[in-house]
C-alpha positions in Angstrom: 78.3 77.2 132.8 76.8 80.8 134.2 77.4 81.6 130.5 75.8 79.2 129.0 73.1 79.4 131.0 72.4 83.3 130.6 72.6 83.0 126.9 69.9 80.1 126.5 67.6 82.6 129.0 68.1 85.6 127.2 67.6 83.7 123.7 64.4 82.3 124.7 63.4 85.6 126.4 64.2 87.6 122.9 62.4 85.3 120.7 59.3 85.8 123.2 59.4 89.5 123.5 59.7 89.3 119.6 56.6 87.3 119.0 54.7 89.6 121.2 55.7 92.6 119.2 54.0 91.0 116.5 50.9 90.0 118.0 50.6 93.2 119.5 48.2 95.9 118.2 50.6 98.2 115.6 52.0 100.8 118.2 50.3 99.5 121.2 53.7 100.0 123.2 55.1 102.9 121.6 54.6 106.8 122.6 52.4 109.0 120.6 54.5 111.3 118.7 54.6 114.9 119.4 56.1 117.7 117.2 59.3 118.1 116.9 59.6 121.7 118.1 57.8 121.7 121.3 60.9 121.0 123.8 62.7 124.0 124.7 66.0 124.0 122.6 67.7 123.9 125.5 70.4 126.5 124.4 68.6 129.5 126.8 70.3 131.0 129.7 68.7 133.5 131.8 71.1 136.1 132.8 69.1 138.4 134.7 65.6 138.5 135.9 64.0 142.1 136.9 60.5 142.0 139.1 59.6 145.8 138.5 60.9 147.1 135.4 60.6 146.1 132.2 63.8 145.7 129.7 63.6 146.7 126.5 66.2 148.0 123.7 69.7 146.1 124.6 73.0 147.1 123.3 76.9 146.1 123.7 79.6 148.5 123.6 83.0 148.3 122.3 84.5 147.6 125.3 81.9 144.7 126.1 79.6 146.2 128.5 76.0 145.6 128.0 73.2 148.5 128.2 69.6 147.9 128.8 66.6 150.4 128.2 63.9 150.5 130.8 61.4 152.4 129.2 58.6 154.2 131.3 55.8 154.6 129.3 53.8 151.4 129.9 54.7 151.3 133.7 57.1 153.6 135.5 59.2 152.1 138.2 62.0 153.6 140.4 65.1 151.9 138.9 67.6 153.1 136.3 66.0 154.4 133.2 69.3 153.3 131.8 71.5 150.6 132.8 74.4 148.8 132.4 74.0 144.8 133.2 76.7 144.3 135.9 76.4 140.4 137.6 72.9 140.0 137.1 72.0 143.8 138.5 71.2 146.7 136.4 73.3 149.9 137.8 73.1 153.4 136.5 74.8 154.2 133.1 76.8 156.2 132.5 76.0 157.5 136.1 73.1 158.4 138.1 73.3 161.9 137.4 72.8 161.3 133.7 69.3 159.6 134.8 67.1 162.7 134.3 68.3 163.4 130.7 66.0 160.5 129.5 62.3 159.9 130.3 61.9 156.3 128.6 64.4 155.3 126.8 63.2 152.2 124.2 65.4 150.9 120.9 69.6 151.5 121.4 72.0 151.2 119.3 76.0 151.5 119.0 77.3 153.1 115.8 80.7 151.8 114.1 82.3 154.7 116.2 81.3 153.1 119.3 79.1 155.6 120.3 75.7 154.6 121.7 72.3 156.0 120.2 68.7 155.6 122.2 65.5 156.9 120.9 63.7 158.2 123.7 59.5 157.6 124.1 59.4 161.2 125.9 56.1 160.0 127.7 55.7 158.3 131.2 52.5 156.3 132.1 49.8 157.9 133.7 51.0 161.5 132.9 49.0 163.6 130.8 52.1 165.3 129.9 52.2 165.3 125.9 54.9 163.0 124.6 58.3 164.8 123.7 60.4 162.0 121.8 64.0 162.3 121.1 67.2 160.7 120.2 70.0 160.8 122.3 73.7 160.5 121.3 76.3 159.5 124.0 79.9 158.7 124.3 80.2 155.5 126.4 84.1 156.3 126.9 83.5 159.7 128.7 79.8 159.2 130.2 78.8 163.0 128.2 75.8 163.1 125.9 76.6 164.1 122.8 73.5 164.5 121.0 70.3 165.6 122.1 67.5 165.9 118.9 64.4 166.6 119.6 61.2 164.6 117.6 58.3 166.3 118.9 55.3 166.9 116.1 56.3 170.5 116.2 59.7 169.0 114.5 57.7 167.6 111.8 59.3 164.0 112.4 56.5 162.5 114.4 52.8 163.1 114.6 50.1 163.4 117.1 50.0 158.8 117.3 53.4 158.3 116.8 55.6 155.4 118.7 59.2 156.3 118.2 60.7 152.4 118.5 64.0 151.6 117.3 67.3 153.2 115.7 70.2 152.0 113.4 72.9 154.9 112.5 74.4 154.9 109.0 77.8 157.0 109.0 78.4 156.5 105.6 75.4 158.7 104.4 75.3 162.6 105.8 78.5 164.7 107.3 78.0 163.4 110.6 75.5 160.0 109.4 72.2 159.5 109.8 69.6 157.7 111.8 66.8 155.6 110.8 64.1 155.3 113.3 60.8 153.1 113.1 57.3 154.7 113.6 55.4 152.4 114.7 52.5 154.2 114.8 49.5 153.9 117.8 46.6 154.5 114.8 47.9 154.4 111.0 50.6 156.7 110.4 53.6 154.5 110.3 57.0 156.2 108.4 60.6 155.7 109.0 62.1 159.1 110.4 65.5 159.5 108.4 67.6 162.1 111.1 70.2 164.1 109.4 73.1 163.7 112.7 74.7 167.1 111.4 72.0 168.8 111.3 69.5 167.6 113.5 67.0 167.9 110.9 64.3 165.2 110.6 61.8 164.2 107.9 59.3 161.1 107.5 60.0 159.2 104.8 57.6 155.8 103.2 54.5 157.7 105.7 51.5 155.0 105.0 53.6 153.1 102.3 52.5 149.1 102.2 56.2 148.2 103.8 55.9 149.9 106.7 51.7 149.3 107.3 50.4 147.0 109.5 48.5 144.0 107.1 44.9 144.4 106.9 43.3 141.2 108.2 46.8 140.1 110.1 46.6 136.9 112.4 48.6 135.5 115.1 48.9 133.0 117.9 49.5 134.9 121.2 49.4 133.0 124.6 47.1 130.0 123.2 44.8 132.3 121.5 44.4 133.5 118.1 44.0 136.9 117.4 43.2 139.6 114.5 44.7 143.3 113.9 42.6 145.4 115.0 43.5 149.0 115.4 40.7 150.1 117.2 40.4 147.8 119.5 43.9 145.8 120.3 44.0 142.8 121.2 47.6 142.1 121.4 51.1 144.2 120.7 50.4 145.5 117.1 51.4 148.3 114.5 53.7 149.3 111.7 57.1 149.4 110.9 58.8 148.2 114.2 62.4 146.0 114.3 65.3 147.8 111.6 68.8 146.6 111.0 71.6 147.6 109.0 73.4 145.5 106.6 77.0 145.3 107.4 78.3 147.6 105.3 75.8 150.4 106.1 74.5 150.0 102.2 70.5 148.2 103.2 68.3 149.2 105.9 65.9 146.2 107.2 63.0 146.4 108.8 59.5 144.8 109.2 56.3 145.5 110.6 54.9 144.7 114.3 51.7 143.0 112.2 53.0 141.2 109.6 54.9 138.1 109.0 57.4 139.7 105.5 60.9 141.7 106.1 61.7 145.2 103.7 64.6 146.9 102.4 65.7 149.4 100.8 69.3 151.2 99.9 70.4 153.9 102.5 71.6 156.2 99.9 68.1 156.6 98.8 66.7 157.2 102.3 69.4 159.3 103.5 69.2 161.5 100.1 66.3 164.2 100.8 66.6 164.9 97.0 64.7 161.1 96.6 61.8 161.4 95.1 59.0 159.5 97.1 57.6 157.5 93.9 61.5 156.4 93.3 61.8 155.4 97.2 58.9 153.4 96.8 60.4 152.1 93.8 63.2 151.1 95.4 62.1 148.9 98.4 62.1 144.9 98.3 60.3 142.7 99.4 62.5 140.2 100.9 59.7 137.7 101.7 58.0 135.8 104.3 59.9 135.1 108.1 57.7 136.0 111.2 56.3 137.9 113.4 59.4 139.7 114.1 60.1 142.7 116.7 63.6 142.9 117.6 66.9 142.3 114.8 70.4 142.6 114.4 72.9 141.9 112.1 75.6 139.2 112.6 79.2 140.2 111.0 78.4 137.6 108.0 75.2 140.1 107.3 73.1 137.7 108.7 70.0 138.7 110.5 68.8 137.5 113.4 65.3 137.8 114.5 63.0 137.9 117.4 59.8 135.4 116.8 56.9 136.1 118.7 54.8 133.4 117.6 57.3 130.9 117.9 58.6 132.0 121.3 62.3 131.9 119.6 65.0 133.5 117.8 65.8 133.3 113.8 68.8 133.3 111.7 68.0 135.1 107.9 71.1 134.3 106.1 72.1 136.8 103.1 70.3 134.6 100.4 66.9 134.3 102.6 67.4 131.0 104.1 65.7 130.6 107.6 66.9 128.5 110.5 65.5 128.6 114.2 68.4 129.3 116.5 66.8 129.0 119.2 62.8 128.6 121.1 61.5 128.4 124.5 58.6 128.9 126.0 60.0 131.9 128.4 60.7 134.3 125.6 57.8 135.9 125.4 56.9 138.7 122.8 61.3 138.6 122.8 62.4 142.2 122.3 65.8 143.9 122.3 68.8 142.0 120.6 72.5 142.4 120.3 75.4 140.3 119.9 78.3 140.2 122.5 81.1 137.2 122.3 79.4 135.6 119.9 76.0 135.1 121.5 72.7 136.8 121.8 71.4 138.7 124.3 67.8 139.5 124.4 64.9 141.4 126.2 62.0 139.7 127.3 59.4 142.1 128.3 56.0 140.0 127.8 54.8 143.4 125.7 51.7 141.5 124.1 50.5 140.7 127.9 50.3 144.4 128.9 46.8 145.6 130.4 45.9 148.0 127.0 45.8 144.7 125.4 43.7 142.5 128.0 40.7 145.0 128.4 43.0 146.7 131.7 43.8 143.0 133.0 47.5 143.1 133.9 48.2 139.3 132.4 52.5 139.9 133.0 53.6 137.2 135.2 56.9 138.7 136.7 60.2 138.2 136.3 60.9 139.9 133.4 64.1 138.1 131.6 67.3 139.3 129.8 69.1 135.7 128.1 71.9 134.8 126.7 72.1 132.7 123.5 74.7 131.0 121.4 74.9 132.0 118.0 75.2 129.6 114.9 
């Protein structure tokens, strides 16, 4: 009887909630719809959170430790210059003796020897000091530094405005490899610095060429507000040639620059050759077309690239034939930085660069923690 009784209620109560609907103004009871991408993906975990220094190049060594750069030249601070990631905590790497060999260590990477490379600013903020850049070799297995090359202007590999930024080492080009470092450039002078690791000897290679320039006239949403290059006056983080990657078999260098939204390459065997002509290098680099306004990259072992988005607050996937997915966005990575992979996730840098006072007419606009995450890959 309770049965029947429910069923006649709920009957008559359907057919009225029905005719409503249609009497109803179209959508009168329905949510405005909002796009798609504005929830967090939900996929972000913050693995470490750091109030007074500022993480920058990341890297994971063969043995699964993580290493994070904390570079000094837009802030100094009294942690570790270099660190390993230990529970949340950055501690000393390799030890804190080995502290004073660097001054501000930025972009890192670990070679398929498993030894680690960082390419050091040479410049702390608010010394007058002229800047003595340098890339560092070091065996993570013994703690010794292996390499010490200077990059100073009196080398030849950087100039007077020079930003030494990242690193990728090819060992299949040069008796001992060779490194490929971005010059990002403070004014106009961006190049790629091609180190010969035997050697030591270093040479600027693409200087001014339209792959490695910031784009005249370049846009971008920062923080709610749109803003123009301008390299006299900046208004946000901004310059050349910036984020490089390796393809997997050493063969392609990657890399794009800070103000522009399209990715480069170009063969290794060109840029390691010192015999290349620079009319054939030129020749030789591709466009690989439009992604975003990329900073950090690394290479996934099925030579897919993942990328940093700045715009977009997120992290891209590039596979081999240009495709682009979003792997992952949320609103706490900003300006996203350093990137390596480690168990099949990425773990990223969030240094909120593009909020630093030399942007903000000397207004600090950083709102602290600073973040290292964790994020699954696809």
């Amino acid at each position: 009887m309770k049965t029947r009784l429910f069923s006649r209620l709920f009957h008559h109560y359907a057919c009225g909630a029905a005719l409503l609907a249609l009497l109803a103004p179209h959508g009168a009871h329905a949510r405005d719809s909002v796009d798609h991408g504005a929830a967090p993906s939900g996929n972000v975990t913050v693995v470490a959170r750091f109030a007074d220094m500022q993480p920058s190049g990341i890297a994971a060594l063969p043995d699964g430790r993580l290493v994070i750069a904390f570079p000094r030249s837009a802030a100094d601070h009294k942690g570790p210059r270099l660190g390993q990631l230990v529970k949340g905590k950055a501690i000393a790497f390799p030890d804190e003796a080995t502290q004073a060999r660097f001054i501000s260590p930025l972009g890192m990477t670990v070679d398929t020897s498993g030894h680690l490379w960082i390419v050091d600013e040479g410049t702390v903020a608010g010394q007058a000091a002229p800047a003595t850049p340098a890339l560092i070799g070091l065996d993570p297995g013994t703690g010794q530094i292996i390499a010490t090359i200077a990059l100073g202007p009196d080398t030849g590999a950087t100039r007077a405005d020079s930003h030494v930024n990242d690193v990728r080492v090819d060992l299949t080009h040069g008796e001992k490899g060779t490194a490929f470092i971005s010059d990002t450039s403070q004014m106009d002078h961006p190049a790629i610095i091609v180190v010969d690791l035997a050697t030591g000897h270093a040479r600027r290679v693409l200087e001014n060429a339209p792959s490695v320039r910031a784009e005249q006239g370049f846009a971008m949403e920062l923080d709610g507000k749109m803003l123009r290059y301008d390299m006299a006056h900046p208004a946000m983080g901004q310059g050349g040639i910036d984020g490089v990657a390796l393809s997997t078999d050493s063969s392609t260098l990657y890399w794009q620059p800070l103000s522009s939204r399209r990715l480069y390459s170009a063969p290794t065997a060109l840029l390691a050759n010192p015999a290349t002509k620079p009319a054939q290098l030129e020749q030789a680099v591709r466009d690989e077309g439009e992604d975003a306004v990329v900073d950090g990259m690394a290479t996934g072992p099925d030579n897919s690239l993942y990328l940093t988005d700045i715009e977009r607050h997120a992290v891209l996937r590039r596979l081999p034939d240009g495709q682009l997915s979003v792997v992952a966005h949320d609103p706490r990575l900003i300006a996203p930085d350093g990137l390596t992979i480690k168990d099949n996730a990425l773990w990223l840098t969030v240094g909120q660069w593009g909020r630093l006072p030399v942007f903000h007419d000397g207004h600090d606009m950083e709102e602290r923690p600073w973040l290292v995450v964790k994020i699954p890959m696809q």
